[in-house]
C-alpha positions as a Markdown table, in Angstrom:
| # | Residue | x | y | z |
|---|---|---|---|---|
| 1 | Unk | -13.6 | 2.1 | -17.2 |
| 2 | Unk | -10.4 | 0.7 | -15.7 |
| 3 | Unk | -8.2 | 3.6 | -16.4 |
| 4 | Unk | -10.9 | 5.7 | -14.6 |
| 5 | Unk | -11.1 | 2.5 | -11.8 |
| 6 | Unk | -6.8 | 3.0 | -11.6 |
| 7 | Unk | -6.5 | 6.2 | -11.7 |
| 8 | Unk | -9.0 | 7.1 | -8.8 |
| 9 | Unk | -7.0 | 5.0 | -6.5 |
| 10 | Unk | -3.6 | 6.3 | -7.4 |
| 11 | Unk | -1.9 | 8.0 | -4.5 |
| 12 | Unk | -4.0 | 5.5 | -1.9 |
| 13 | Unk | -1.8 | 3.0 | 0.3 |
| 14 | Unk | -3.6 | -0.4 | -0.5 |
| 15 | Unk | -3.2 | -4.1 | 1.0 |
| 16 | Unk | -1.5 | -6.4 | -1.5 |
| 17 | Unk | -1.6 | -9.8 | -1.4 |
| 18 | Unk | 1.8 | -10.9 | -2.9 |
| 19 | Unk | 1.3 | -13.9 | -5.3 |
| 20 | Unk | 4.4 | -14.1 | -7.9 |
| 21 | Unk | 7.5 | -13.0 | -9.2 |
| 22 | Unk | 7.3 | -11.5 | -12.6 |
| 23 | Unk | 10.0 | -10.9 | -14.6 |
| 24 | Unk | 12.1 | -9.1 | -11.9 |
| 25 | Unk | 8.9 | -7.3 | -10.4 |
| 26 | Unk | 7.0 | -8.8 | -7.2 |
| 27 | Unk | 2.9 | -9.1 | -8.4 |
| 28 | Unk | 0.0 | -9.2 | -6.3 |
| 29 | Unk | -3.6 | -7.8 | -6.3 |
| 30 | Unk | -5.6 | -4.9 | -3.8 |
| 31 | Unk | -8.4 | -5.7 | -2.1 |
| 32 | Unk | -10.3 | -4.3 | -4.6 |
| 33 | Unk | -8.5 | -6.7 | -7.3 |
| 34 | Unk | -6.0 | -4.3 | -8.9 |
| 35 | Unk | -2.9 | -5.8 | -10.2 |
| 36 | Unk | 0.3 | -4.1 | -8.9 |
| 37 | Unk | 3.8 | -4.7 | -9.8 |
| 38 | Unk | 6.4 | -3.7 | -7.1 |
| 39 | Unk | 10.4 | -3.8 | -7.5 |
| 40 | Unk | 11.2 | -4.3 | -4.0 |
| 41 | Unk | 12.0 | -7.9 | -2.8 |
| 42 | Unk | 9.1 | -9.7 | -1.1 |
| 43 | Unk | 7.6 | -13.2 | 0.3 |
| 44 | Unk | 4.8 | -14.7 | -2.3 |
| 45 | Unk | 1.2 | -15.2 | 0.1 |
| 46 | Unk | 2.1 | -12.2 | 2.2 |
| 47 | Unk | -0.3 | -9.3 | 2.7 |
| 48 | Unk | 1.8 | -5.9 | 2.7 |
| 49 | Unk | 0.5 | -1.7 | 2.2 |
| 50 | Unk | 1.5 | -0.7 | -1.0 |
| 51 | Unk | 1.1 | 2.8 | -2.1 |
| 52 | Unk | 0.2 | 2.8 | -5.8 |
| 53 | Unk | 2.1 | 4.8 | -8.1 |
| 54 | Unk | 1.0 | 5.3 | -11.6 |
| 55 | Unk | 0.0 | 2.8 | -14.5 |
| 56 | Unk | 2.0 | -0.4 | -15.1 |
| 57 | Unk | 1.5 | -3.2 | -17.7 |
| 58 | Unk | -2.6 | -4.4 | -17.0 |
| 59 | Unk | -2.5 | -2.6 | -13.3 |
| 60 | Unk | -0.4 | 0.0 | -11.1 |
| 61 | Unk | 3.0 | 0.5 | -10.5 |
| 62 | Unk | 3.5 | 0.4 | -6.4 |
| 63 | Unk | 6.1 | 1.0 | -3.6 |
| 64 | Unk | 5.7 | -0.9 | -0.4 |
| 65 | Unk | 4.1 | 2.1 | 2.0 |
| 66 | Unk | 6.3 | 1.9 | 5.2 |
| 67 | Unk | 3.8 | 4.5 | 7.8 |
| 68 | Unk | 4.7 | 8.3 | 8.5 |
């Protein structure tokens, strides 16, 4: 049911609140409590739009969405 749960949201821009560092990746979790790993350097308890990716680890794989 998670894997279904993930891969619904995949493609959707999501706000992440940022709440560790994890072995070189920045962690935080959606709204609707997905875990998502991001590479790009952030602040720890800041909210910021991710766009997830594709699977990581226990969540998604996401890239801090910047607007269009």
């Amino acid at each position: 049911k998670r894997a279904q749960f993930f891969k619904e949201n995949m493609g959707r821009t999501v706000q992440v609140l940022i709440e560790q560092k994890v072995d070189g990746f920045s962690k935080g979790h959606s709204e609707n409590y997905i875990s998502v790993y991001m590479e790009e350097k952030t602040e720890i308890n800041q909210i910021i739009p991710v766009k997830l990716i594709d699977y990581f680890h226990d969540g998604v794989y996401g890239k801090i969405h910047k607007g269009e």
